[in-house]
C-alpha positions in Angstrom: 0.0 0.0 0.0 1.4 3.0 -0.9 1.7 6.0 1.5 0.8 9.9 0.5 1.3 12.9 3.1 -1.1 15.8 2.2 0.5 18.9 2.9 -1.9 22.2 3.8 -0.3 25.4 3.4 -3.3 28.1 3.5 -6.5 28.8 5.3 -8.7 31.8 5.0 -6.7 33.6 2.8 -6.8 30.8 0.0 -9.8 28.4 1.0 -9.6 26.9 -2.6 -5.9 25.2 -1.4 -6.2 24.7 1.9 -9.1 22.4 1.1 -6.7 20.6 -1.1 -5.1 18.9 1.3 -8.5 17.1 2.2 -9.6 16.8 -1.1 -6.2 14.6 -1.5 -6.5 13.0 1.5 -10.1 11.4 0.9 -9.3 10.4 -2.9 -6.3 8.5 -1.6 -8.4 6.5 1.3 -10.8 5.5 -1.6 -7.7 4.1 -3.9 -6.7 1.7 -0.5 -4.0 4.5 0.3 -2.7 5.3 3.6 -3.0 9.1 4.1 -1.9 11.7 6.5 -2.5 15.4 7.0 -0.2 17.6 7.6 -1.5 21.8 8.7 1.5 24.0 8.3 1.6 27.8 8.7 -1.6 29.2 7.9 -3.5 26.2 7.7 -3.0 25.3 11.5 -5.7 28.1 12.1 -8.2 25.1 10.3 -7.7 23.0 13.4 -10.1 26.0 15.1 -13.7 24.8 14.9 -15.1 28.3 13.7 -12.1 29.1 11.2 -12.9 25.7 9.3 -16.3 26.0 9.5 -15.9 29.4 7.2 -13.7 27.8 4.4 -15.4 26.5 1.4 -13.3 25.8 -1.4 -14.4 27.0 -4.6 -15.6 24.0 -6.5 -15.0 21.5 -3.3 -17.8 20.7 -0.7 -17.7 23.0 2.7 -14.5 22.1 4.5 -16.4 21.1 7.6 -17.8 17.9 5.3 -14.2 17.5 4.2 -13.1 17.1 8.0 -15.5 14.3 8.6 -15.0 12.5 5.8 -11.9 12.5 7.2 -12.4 11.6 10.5 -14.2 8.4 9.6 -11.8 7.6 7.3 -9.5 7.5 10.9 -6.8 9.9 8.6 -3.9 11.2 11.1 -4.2 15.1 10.9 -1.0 16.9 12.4 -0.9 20.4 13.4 
């Protein structure tokens, strides 16, 4: 199985990429992947409840969807 670290650079100020990194992370668990998340800079502000739930991604679902996808996907998200 191969392994794929999604990397999260931005938050607010460009909700397009930082949902990205969740975008990547549940395509990955549906090809039998293991994933991780990694929030860096910017994007640790999406680990705050009311910051992520005011990113939506143009194009992407609401971020707070993203997140739970994630969650019960059991994906390792580091801050």
């Amino acid at each position: 199985m191969g392994k794929i670290l999604a990397v999260a650079t931005h938050a607010t100020d460009d909700q397009t990429k930082s949902t990205a990194a969740f975008v990547t992370a549940i395509g990955a668990l549906g090809a039998g992947k293991e994933v991780s998340i990694v929030l860096i800079g910017e994007a640790a502000y999406l680990a705050k409840v009311e910051v992520a739930k005011s990113v939506h991604g143009v194009g992407f679902p609401p971020l707070p969807e993203l997140i739970e996808q994630v969650v019960v996907g059991g994906v390792p998200v580091y801050v």
